[in-house]
N, C-alpha and C positions, 0 to 999 in steps of 0.2 A: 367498631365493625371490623371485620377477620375477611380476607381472601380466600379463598380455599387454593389447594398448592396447583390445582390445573387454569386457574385465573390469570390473566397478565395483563397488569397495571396498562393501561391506556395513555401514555402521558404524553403532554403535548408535542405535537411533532416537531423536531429542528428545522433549521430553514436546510432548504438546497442550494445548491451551485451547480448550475448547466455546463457540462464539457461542451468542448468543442463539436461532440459528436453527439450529440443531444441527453446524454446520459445524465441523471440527477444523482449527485453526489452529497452524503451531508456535510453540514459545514463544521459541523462537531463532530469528532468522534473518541474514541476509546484507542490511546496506545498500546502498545507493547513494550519490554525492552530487553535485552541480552543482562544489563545490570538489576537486581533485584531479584527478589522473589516472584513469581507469580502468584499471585490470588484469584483459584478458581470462585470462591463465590463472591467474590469482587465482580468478578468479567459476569456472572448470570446478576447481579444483584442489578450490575449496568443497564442490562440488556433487561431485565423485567420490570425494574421499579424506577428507573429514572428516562428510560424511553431512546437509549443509547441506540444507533441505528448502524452506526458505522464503527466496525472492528481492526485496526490494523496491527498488521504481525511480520513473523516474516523467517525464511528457513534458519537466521542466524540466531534467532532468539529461542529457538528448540522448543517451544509451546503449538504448535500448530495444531496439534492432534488436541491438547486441553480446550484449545478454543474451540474445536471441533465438538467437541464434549460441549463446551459451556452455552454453545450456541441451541444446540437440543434439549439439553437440562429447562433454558431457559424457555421451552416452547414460541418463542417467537418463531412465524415462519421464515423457513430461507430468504424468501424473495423479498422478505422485509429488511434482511440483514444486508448491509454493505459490505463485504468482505475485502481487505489487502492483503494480499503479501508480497515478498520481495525476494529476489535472486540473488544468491552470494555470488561475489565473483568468481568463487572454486568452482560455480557451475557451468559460467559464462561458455558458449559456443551454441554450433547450431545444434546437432543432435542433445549436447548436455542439456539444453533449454528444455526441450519438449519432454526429456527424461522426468527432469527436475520438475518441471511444470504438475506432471502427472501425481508424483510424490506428493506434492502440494494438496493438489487434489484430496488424494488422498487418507493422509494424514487429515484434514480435515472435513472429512466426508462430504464432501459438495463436487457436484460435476461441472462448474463454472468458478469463477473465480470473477470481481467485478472491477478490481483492478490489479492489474499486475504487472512493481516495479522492478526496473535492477537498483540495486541497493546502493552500487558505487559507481564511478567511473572509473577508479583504479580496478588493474587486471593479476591476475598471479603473476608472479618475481620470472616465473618460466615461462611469461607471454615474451612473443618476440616481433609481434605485430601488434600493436594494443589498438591502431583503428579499424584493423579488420576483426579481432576477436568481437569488440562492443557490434561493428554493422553485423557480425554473423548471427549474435545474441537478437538482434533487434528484429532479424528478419525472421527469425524462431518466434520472436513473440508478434511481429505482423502475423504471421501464418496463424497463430493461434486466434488473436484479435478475426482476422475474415472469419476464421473458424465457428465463430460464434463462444469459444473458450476462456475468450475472455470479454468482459465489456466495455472495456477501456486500458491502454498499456502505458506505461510512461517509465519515471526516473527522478534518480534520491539521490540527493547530496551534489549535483553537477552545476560547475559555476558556469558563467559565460564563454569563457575559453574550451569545457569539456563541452558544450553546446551548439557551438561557432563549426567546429569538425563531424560530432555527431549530426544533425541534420542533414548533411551533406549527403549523407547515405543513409538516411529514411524516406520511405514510402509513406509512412504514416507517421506525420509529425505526434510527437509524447504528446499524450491529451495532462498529462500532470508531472510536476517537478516537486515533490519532497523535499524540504528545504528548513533544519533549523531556524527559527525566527524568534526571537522576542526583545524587550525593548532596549537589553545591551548589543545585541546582534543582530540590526536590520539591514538586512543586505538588499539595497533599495535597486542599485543598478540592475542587477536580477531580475526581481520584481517587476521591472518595467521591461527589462528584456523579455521575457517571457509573455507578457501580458501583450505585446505587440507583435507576436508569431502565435498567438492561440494557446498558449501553453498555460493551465490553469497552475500558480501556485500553491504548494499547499505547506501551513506551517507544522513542522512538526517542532516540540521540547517537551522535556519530562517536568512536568510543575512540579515546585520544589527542588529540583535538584542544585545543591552545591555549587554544580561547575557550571551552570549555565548563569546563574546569576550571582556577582560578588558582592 
C-alpha cells in the first residue's frame, strides 16, 4: 500500500511534559547541531513518517530558514509542531533580543516561536557587566513570553552557580534548562536544583557522537 505525497503518516503520538506554565512539551524530539551536515529530508522524513513533534534549532547552527522549509514540505500543521530555538550570546541585550527574536521568526516562517532559549550564560569578551547584559536579555524575552511571542522562555547549558544569580532578576522564572545529559554525564545536583524551583529540565546529546561517549 503507497501514500500519496499530500498524506501524512499518523503515527502515534509522544508523550508530554507540562511546563510550569501549563504548556505541553514533547518529551522527544528532533535536534540540531552546528557540527555536521544538515539533512533536509531527514528533518521531513521525522516530521512525516515517524510522528516527530518537537524540532529544536537555533541561530548558531544557521539551519533555521531549512527547517522552516522542512516544516511546510512536511505538511504537518504548525500548531502541531513544537518549535526551538536559541539566542547566541553576540545577540544578548534588550533591544538585540527583540531584533534577533524577529529574525528568528522569520527565517523560519512562523509568527510564534514555542520556546525560546538563550543558548549560554557566557556573554561576549566586550561584556563588562555579564549580570546585567543576561537580566537585560531576559526581560527581552519576558516581554516577548506576555506578548503571546512566545509560549514558553528559558536557558541552555547554565549550571547552579549561572542560576543562583540569574533568577535573582527574573520576573518569569525559565520554564526550561537545556542541559547535556547522558549516562557518562549526569549532572544530578542540577537536576534536582531545577526540579525544586519549577524549572523543567531538558536533556539535550547528539546520539552517536564521539565526544560524548568514550
Amino acid at each position: 500500500m503507497t501514500r500519496g505525497t499530500d498524506e501524512i503518516y499518523l503515527a502515534p503520538k509522544f508523550h508530554y511534559v507540562k511546563l510550569s506554565n501549563g504548556v505541553q512539551m514533547p518529551k522527544l524530539g528532533l535536534g540540531m547541531s552546528h557540527k555536521g551536515g544538515y539533512s533536509h529530508s531527514a528533518v521531513v522524513y521525522a516530521l512525516r513518517e515517524c510522528g516527530y513533534r518537537l524540532i529544536d534549532t537555533a541561530v548558531r547552527y544557521s539551519n533555521e530558514h531549512q527547517i522552516g522549509l522542512a516544516i511546510k514540505e512536511s505538511k504537518v500543521p504548525r500548531k502541531e509542531v513544537f518549535i526551538t530555538t536559541k539566542l547566541w550570546p553576540a545577540q544578548y541585550g534588550y533591544e538585540s533580543t527583540l531584533i534577533d527574536f524577529q529574525a528568528s521568526c522569520q527565517r523560519l516562517a512562523v509568527n510564534y516561536i514555542d520556546l525560546y532559549l538563550m543558548h549560554w550564560p557566557e556573554c561576549p569578551s566586550s561584556c563588562t557587566d555579564r549580570r546585567q547584559l543576561l537580566a537585560d536579555t531576559w526581560r527581552a524575552m519576558e516581554l516577548l513570553y506576555h506578548k503571546g511571542l512566545c509560549r514558553a522562555i528559558g536557558v541552555s547549558n547554565f549550571w547552579i552557580d549561572d542560576l543562583q544569580g540569574f533568577l535573582l532578576d527574573c520576573t518569569v522564572v525559565p520554564h526550561v534548562n537545556q542541559v547535556e545529559c547522558h549516562p557518562y554525564h549526569n549532572p544530578r545536583e542540577l537536576i534536582a536544583y531545577c526540579r525544586q524551583r519549577g524549572i523543567q529540565f531538558e536533556v539535550c546529546e547528539r546520539v552517536g557522537d564521539s565526544e560524548g561517549v568514550g
